[in-house]
C-alpha positions, 0 to 999 in steps of 0.5 A: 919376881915377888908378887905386888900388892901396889907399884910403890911396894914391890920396890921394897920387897925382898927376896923370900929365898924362893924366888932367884936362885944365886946364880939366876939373880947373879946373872940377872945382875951382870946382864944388867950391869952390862946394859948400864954400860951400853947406856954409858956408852951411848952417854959418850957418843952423845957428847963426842957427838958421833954419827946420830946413826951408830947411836941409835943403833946402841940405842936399839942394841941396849932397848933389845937387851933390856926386852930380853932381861924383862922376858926373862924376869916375867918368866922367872915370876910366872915360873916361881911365884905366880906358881907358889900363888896358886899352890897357897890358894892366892891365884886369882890375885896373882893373876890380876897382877899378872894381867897388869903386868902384861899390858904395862910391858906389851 
């Protein structure tokens, strides 16, 4: 994904064409769709008032697949632009970055 200057503007960020090939972003949008409707999902079982068990079962079904997508996309970054970094000579910030990157999601 897009190297940061701060949290608020990587939200804003677009794509620069290097980055997600269509298909790789495709997927990455379908894979995520998919765990909105396991959150739906676990919505309704809420509300039908369903076994707390089999809920949280979905709820570590959808947290699973959500670790998987995050691995994936830290993969896509490190593979793509943290390489484009260190070829145009902004390595070091792209590792600070990084390293941040690593304790907010570990």
């Amino acid at each position: 994904m897009k190297s940061k200057t701060s949290t608020r503007k990587s939200t804003q960020r677009k794509n620069s064409g290097s980055e997600n090939s269509p298909p790789e972003k495709e997927a990455y949008v379908r894979r995520a769709r998919r765990i909105e409707g396991q959150v739906q999902a676990i919505s309704r079982m809420i509300e039908e008032e369903r076994y707390c068990v089999d809920i949280l079962m979905q709820v570590r079904a959808a947290r699973s697949a959500l670790k998987s997508l995050s691995i994936e996309l830290l993969e896509s970054h490190t593979n793509q632009c943290v390489r484009e970094a260190f070829e145009s000579n902004n390595g070091e910030k792209t590792i600070q970055e990084l390293l941040e990157v690593f304790k907010t999601y570990s």
